[in-house]
Jmol script that loads the backbone (N, CA, C; Angstrom):
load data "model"
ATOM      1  N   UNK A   1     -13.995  -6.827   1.005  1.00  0.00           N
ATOM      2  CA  UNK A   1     -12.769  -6.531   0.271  1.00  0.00           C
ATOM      3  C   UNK A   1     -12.816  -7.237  -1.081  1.00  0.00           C
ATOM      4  N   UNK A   2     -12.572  -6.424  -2.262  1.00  0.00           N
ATOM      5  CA  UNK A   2     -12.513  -7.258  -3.348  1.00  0.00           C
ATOM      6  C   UNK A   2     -11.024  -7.994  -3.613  1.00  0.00           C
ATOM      7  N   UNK A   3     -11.717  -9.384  -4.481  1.00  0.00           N
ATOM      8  CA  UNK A   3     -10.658  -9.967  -4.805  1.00  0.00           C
ATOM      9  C   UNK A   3      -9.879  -9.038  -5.776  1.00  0.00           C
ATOM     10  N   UNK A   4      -8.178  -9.585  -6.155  1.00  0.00           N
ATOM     11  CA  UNK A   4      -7.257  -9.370  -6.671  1.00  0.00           C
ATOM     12  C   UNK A   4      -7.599  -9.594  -8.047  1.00  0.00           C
ATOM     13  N   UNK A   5      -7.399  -8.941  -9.103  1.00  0.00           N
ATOM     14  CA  UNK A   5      -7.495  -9.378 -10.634  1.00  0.00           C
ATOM     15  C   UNK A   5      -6.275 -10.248 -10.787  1.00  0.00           C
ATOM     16  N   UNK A   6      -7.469 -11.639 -11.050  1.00  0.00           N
ATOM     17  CA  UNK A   6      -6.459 -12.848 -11.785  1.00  0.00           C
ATOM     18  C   UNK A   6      -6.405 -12.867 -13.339  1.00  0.00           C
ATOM     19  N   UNK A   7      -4.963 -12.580 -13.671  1.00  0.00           N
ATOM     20  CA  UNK A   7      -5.062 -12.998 -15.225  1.00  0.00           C
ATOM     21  C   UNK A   7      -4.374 -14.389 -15.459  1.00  0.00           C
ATOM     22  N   UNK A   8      -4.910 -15.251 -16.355  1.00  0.00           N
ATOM     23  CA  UNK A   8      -4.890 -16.258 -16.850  1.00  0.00           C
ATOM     24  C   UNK A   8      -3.447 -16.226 -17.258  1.00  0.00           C
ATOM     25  N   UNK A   9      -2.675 -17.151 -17.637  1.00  0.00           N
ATOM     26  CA  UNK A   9      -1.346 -17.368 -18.472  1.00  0.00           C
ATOM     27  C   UNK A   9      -1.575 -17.140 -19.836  1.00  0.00           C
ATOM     28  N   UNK A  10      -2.537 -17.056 -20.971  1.00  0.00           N
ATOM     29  CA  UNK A  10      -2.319 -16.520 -21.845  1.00  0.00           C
ATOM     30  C   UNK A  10      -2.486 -14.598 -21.712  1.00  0.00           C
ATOM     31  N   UNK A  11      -3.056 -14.409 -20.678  1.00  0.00           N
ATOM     32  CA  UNK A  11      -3.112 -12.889 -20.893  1.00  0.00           C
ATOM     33  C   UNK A  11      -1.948 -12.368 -20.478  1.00  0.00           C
ATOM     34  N   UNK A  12      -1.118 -12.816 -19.913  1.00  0.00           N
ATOM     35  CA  UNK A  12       0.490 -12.962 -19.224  1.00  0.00           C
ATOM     36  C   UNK A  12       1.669 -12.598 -20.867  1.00  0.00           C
ATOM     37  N   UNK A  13       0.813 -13.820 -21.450  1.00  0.00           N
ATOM     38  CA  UNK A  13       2.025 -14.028 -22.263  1.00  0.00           C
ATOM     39  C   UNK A  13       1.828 -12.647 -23.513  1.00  0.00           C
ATOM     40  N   UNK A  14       0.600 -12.760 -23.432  1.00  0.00           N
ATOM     41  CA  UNK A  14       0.057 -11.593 -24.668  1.00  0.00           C
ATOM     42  C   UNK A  14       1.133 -10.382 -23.967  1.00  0.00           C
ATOM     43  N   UNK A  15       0.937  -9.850 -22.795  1.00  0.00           N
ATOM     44  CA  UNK A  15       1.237  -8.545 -22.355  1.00  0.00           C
ATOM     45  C   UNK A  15       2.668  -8.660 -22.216  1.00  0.00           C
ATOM     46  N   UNK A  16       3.012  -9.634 -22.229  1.00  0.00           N
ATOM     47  CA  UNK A  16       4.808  -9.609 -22.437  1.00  0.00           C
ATOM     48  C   UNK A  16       5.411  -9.789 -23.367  1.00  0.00           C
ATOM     49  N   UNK A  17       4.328 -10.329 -24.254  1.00  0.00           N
ATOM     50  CA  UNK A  17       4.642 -10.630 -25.748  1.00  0.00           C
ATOM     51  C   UNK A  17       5.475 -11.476 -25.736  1.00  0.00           C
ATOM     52  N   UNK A  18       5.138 -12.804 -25.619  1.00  0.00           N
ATOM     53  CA  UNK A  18       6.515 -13.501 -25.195  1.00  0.00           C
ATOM     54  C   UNK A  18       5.915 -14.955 -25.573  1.00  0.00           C
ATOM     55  N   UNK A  19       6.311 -15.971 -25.977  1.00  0.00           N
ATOM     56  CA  UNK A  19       5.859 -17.490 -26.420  1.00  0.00           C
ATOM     57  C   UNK A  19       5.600 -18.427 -24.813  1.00  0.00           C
ATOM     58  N   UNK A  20       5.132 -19.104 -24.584  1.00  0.00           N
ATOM     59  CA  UNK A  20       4.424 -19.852 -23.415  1.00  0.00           C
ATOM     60  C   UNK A  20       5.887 -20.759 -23.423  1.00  0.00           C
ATOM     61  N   UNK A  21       6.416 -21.213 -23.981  1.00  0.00           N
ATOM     62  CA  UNK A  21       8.124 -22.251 -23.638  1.00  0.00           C
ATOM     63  C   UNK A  21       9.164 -20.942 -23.742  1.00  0.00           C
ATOM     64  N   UNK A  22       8.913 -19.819 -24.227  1.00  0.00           N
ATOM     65  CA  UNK A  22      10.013 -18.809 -23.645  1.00  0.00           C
ATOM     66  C   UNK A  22       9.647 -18.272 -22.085  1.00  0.00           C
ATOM     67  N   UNK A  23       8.440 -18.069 -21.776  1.00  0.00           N
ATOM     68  CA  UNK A  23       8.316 -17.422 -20.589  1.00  0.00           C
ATOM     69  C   UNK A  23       8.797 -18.926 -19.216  1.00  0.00           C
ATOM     70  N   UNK A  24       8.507 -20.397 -19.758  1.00  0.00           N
ATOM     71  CA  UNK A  24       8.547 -21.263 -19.336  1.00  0.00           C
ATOM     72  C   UNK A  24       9.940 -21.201 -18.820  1.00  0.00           C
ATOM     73  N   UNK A  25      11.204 -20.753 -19.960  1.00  0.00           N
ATOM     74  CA  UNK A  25      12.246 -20.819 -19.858  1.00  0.00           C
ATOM     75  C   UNK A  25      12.812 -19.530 -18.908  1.00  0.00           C
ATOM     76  N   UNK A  26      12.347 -18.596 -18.948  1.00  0.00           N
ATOM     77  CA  UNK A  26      12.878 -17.440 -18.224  1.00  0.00           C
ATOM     78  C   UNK A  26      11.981 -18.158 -16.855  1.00  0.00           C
ATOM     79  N   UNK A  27      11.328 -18.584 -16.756  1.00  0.00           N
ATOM     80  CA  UNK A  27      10.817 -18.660 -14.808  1.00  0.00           C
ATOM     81  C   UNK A  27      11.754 -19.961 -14.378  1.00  0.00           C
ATOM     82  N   UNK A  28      12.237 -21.285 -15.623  1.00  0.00           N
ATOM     83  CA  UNK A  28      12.947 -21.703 -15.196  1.00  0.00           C
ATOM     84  C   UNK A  28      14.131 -21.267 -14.326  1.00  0.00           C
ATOM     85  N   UNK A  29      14.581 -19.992 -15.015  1.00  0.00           N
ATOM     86  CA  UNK A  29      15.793 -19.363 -14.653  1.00  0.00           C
ATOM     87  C   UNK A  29      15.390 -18.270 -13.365  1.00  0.00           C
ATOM     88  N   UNK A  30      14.349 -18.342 -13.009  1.00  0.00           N
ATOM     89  CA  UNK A  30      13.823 -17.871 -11.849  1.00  0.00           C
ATOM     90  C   UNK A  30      13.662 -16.410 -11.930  1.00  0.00           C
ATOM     91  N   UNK A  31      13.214 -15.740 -13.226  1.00  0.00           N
ATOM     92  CA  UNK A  31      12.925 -14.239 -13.718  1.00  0.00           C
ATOM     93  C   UNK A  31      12.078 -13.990 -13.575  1.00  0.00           C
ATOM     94  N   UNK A  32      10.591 -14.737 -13.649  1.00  0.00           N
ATOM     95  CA  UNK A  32       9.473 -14.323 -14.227  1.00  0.00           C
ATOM     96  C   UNK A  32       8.658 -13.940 -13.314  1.00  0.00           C
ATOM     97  N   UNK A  33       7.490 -13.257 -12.848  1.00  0.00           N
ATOM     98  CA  UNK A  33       6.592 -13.143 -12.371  1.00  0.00           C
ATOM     99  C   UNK A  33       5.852 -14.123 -11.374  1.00  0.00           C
ATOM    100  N   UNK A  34       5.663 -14.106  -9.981  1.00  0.00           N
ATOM    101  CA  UNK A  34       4.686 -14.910  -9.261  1.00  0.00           C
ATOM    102  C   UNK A  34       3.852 -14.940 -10.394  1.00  0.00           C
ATOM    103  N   UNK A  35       3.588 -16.820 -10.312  1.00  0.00           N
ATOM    104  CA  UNK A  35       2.188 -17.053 -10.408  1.00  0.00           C
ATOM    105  C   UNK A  35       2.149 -18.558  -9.497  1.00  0.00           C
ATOM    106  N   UNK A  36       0.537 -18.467  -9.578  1.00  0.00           N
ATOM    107  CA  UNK A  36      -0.183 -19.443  -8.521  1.00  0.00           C
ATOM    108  C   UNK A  36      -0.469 -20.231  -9.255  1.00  0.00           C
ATOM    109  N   UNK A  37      -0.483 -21.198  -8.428  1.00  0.00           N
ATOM    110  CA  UNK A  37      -1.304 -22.791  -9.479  1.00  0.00           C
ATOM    111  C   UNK A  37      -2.699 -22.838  -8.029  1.00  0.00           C
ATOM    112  N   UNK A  38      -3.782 -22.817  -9.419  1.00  0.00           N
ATOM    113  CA  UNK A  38      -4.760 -23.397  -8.982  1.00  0.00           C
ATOM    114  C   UNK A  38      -5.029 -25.150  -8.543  1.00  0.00           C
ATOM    115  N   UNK A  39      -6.110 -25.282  -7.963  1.00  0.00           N
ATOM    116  CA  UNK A  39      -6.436 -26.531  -7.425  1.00  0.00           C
ATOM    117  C   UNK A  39      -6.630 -27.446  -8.828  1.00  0.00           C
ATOM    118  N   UNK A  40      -7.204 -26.888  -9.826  1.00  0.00           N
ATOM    119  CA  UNK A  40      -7.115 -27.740 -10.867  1.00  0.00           C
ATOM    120  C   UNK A  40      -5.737 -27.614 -12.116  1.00  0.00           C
ATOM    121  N   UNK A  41      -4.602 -27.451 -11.303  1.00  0.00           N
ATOM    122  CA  UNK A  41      -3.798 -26.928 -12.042  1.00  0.00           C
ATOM    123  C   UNK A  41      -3.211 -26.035 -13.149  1.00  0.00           C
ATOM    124  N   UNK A  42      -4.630 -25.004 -12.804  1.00  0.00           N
ATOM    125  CA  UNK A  42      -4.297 -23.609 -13.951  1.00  0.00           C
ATOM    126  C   UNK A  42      -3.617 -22.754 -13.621  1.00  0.00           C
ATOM    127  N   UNK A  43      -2.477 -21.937 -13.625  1.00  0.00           N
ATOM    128  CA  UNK A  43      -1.943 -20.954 -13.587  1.00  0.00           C
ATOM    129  C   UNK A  43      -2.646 -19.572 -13.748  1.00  0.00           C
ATOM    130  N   UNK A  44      -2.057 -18.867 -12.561  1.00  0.00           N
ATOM    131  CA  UNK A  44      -2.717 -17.492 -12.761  1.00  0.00           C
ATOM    132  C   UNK A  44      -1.756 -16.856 -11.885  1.00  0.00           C
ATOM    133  N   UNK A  45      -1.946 -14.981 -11.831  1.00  0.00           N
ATOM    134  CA  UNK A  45      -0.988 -14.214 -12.053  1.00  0.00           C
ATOM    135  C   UNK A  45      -2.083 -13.139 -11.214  1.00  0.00           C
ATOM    136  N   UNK A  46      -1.984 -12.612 -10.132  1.00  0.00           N
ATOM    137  CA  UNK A  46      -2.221 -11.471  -9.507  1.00  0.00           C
ATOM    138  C   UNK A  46      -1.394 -10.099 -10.487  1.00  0.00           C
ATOM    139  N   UNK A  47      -2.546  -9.360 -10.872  1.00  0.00           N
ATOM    140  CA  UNK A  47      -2.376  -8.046 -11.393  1.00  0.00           C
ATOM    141  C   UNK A  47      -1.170  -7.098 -11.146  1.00  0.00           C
ATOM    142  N   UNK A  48      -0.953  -7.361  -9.900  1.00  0.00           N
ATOM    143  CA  UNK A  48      -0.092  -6.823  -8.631  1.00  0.00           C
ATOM    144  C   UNK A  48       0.955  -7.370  -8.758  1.00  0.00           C
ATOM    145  N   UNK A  49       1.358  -8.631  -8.470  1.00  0.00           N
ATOM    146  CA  UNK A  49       2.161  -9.404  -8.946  1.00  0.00           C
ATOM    147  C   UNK A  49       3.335  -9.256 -10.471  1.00  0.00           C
ATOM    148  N   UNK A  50       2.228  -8.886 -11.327  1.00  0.00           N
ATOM    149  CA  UNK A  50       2.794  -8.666 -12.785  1.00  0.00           C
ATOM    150  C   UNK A  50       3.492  -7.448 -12.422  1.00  0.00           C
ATOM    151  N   UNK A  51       2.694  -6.033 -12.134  1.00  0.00           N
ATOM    152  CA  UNK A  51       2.671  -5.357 -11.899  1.00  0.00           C
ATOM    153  C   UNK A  51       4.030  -4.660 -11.390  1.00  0.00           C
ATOM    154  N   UNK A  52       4.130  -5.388 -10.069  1.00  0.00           N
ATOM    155  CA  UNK A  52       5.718  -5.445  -9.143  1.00  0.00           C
ATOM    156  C   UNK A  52       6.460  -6.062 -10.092  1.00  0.00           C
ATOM    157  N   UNK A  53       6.682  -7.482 -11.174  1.00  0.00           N
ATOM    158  CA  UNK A  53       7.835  -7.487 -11.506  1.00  0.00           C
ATOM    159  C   UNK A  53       8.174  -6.782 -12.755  1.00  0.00           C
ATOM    160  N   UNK A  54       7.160  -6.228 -13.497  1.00  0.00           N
ATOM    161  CA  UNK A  54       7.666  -4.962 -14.701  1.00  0.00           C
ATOM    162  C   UNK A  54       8.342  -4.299 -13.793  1.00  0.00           C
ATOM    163  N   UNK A  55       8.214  -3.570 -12.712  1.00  0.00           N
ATOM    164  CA  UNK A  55       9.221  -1.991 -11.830  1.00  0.00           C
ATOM    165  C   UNK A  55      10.484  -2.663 -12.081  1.00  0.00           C
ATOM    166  N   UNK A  56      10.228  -4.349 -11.299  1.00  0.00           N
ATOM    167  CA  UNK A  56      11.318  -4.792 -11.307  1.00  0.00           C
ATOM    168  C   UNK A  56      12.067  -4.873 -12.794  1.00  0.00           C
ATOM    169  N   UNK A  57      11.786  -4.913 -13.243  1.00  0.00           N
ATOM    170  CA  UNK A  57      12.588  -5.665 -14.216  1.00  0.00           C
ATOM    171  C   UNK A  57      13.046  -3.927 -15.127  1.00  0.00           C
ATOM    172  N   UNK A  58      12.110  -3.186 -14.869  1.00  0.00           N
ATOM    173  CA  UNK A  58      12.831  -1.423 -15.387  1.00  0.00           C
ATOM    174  C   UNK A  58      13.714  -1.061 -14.598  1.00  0.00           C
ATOM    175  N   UNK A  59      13.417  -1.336 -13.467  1.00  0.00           N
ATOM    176  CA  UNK A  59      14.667  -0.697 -12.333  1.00  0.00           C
ATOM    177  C   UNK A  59      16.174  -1.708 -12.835  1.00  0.00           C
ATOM    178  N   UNK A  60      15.852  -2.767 -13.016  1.00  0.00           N
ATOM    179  CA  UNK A  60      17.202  -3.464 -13.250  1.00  0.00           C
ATOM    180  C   UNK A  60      17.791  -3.435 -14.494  1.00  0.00           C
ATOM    181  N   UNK A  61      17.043  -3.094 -15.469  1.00  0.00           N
ATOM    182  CA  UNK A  61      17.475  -2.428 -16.908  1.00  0.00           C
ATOM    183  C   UNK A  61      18.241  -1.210 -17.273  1.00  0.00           C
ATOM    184  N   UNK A  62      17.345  -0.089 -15.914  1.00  0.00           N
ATOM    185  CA  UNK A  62      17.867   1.408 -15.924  1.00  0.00           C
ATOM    186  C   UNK A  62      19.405   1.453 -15.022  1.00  0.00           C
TER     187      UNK A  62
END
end "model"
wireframe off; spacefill off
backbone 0.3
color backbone group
């Protein structure tokens, strides 16, 4: 089974177009997208993940 495409937190922020202390601030507020913290404390983001919360976030717009 292949793994899941991990994108990094800057490829996150590119595709949302969004500043790294704004997206900081919207997950504060508990909006943003699963992501995982790695063992060496990097952040990353299942494809899928992103994926599910764009629907989300169109369905709650529309």
């Amino acid at each position: 089974m292949a793994r899941p495409k991990m994108l990094k937190l800057p490829e996150v922020l590119a595709e949302l177009d969004m500043s790294r202390a704004a997206f900081y601030r919207m997950r504060a507020r508990g909006k943003g997208p699963k992501l995982i913290k790695l063992p060496n404390n990097q952040l990353r983001c299942r494809r899928s993940d992103l994926d599910a919360w764009w629907e989300q976030v169109e369905q709650t717009a529309a």
